[in-house]
LOFI-488894 format. One record per atom (N, C-alpha, C, O): residue in three letters; x, y, z. Coordinates in steps of 0.2 Angstrom, whole numbers, plus 5000, padded with zeros to 4 digits. Layout:
// residues N
ALAXYZ...
// end
This chain:
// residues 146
UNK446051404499UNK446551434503UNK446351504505UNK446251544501UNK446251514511UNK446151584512UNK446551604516UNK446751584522UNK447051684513UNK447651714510UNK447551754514UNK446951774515UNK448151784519UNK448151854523UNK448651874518UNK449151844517UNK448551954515UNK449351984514UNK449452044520UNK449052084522UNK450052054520UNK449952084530UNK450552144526UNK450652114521UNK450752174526UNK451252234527UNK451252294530UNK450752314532UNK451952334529UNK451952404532UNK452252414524UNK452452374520UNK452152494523UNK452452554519UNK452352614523UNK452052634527UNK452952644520UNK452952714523UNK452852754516UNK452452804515UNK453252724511UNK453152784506UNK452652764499UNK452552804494UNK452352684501UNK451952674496UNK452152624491UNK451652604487UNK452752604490UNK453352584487UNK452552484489UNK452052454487UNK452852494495UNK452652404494UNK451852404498UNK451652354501UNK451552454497UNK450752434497UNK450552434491UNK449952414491UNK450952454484UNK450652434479UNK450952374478UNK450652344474UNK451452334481UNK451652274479UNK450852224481UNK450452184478UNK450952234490UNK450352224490UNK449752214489UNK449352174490UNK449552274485UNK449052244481UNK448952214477UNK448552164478UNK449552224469UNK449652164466UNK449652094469UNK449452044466UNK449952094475UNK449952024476UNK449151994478UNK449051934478UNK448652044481UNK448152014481UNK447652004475UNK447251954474UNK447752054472UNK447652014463UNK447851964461UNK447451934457UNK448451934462UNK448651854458UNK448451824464UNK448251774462UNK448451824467UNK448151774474UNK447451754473UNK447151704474UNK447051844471UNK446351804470UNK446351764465UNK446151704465UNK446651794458UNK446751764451UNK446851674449UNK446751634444UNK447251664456UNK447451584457UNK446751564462UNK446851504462UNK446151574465UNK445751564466UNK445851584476UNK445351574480UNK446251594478UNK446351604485UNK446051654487UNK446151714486UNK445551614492UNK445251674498UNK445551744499UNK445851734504UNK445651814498UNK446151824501UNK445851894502UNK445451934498UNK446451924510UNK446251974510UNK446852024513UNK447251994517UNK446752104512UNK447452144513UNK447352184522UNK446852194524UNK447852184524UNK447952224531UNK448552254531UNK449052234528UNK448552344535UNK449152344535UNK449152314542UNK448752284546UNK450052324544UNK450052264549UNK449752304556UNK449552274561UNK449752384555UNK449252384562UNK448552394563UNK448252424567UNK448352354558UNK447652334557UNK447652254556UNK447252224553UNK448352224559UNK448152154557UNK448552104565UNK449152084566UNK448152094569UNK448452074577UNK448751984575UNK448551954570UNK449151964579UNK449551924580UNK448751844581UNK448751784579UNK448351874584UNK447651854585UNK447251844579UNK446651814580UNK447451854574UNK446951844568UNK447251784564UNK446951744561UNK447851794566UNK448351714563UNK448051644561UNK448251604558UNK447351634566UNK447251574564UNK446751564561UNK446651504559UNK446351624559UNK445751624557UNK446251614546UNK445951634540UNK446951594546UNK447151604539UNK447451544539UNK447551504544UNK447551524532UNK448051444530UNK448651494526UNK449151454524UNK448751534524UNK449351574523UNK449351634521UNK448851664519UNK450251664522UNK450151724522UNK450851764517UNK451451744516UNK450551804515UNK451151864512UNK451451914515UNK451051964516UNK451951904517UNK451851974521UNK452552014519UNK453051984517UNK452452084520UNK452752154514UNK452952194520UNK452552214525UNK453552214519UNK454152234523UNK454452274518UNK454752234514UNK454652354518UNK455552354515UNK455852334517UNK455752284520UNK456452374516UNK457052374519UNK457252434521UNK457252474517UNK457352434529UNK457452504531UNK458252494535UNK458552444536UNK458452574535UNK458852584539UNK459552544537UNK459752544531UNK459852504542UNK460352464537UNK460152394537UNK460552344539UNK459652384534UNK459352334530UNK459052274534UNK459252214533UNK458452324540UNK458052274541UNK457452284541UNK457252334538UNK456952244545UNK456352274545UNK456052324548UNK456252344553UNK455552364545UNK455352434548UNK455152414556UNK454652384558UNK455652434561UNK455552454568UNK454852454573UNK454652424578UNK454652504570UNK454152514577UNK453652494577UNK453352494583UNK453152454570UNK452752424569UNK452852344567UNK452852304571UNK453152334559UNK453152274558UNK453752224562UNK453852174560UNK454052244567UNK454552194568UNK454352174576UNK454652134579UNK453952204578UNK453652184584UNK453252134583UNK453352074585UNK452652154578UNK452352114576UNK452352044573UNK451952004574UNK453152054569UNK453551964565UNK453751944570UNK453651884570UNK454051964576UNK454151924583UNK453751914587UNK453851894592UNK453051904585UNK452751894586UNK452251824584UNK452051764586UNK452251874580UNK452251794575UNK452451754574UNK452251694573UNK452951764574UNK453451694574UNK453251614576UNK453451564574UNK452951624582UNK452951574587UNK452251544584UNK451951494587UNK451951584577UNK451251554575UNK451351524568UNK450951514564UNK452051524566UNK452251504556UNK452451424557UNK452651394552UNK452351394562UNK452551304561UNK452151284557UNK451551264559UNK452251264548UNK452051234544UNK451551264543UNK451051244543UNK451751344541UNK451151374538UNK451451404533UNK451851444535UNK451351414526UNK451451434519UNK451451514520UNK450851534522UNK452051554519UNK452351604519UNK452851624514UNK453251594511UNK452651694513UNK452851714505UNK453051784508UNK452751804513UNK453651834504UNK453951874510UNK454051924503UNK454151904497UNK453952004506UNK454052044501UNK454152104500UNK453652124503UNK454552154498UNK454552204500UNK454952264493UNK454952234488UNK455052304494UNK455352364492UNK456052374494UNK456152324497UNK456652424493UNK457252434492UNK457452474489UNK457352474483UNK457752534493UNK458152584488UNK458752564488UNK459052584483UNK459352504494UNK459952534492UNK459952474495UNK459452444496UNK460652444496UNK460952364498UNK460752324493UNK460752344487UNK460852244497UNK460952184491UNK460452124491UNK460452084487UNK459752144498UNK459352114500UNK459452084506UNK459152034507UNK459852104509UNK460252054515UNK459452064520UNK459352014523UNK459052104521UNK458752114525UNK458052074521UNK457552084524UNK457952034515UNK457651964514UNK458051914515UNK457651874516UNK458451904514UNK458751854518UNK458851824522UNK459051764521UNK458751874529UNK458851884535UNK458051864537UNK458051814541UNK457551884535UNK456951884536UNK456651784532UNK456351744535UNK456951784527UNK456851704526UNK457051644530UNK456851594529UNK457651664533UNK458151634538UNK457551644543UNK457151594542UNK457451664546UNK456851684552UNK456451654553UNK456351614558UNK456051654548UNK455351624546UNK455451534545UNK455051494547UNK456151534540UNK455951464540UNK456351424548UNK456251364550UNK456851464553UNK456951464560UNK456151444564UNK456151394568UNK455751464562UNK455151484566UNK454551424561UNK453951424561UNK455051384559UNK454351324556UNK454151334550UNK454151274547UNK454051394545UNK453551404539UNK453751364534UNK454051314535UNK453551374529UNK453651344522UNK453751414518UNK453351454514UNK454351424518UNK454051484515UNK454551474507UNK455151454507UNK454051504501UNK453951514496UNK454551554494UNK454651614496UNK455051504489UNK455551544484UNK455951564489UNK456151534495UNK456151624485UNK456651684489UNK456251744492UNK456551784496UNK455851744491UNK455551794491UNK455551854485UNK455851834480UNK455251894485UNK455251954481UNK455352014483UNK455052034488UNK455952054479UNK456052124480UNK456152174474UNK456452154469UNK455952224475UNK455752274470UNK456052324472UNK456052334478UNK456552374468UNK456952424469UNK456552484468UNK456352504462UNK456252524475UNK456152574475UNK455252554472UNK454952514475UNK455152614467UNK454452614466UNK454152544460UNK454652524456UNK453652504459UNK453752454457UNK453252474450UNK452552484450UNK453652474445UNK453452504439UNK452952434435UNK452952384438UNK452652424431UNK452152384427UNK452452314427UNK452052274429UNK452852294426UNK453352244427UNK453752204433UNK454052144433UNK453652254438UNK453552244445UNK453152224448UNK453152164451UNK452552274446UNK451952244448UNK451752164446UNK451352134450UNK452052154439UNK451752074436UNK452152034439UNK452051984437UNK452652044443UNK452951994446UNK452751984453UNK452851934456UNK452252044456UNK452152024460UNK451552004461UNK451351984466UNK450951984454UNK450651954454UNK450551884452UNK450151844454UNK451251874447UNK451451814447UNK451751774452UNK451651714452UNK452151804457UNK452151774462UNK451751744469UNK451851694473UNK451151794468UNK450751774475UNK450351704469UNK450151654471UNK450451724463UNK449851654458UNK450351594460UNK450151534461UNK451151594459UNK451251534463UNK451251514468UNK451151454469UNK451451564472UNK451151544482UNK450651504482UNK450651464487UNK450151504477UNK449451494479UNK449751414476UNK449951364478UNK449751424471UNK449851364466UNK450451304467UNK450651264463UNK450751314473UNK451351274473UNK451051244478UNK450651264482UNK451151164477UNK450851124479UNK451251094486UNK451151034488UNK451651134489UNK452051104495UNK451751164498UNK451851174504UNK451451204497UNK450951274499UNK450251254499UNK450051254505UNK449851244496UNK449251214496UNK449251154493UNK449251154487UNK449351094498UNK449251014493UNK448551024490UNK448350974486
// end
């Protein structure tokens, strides 16, 4: 499988998520490689068989505005039956702005992966391991990569 993990961070919170998730991705044997999202165009989508993509929660609990949510509207019209895994960072709320985003995603086709994962604030060693055990079952879940 080769793995796009796509996100924005402002404060760093879930670009470390994202890396961890590119460690259990390669760890599970997946191609795989990081962009932040303005380094990663709506045009590169095809050249991947799935993807992660890392978002807080901003403002009152949706996606960061002026970069990633342009971008996921975009996307959108390219996730029919394509294995998607969602994840992000959180200082305050209950996660409604992942759930709003899974709702989206599986609206637009995907298969996406769980509930997604969120991490409160900065993501401490135990954070980190979940967010490598997570991208290791994205990879490994066989309704994701038969």
């Amino acid at each position: 499988m080769k793995l796009a993990v796509v996100y924005w961070s402002g404060t760093g919170n879930t670009q470390a998520m994202a890396e961890a998730m590119v460690e259990g991705a390669q760890a599970a044997g997946a191609e795989t490689e990081i962009f932040s999202v303005d380094a990663f165009g709506v045009d590169k989508m095809k050249d991947y068989q799935g993807f992660l993509f890392g978002c807080p929660a901003m403002g009152c609990e949706v996606l960061e505005e002026s970069e990633f949510e342009p971008f996921f509207t975009e996307a959108e019209a390219h996730l029919n039956g394509i294995p998607v895994g969602l994840f992000g960072s959180y200082g305050w709320g209950s996660g409604e702005w992942l759930q709003d985003w899974q709702e989206r995603s599986k609206k637009a086709g995907a298969k996406v992966y769980k509930d997604g994962l969120m991490i409160n604030n900065t993501p401490d060693d135990d954070g980190l391991a979940q967010c490598r055990e997570f991208a290791q079952g994205f990879v490994n879940d066989s309704r994701i990569n038969p």
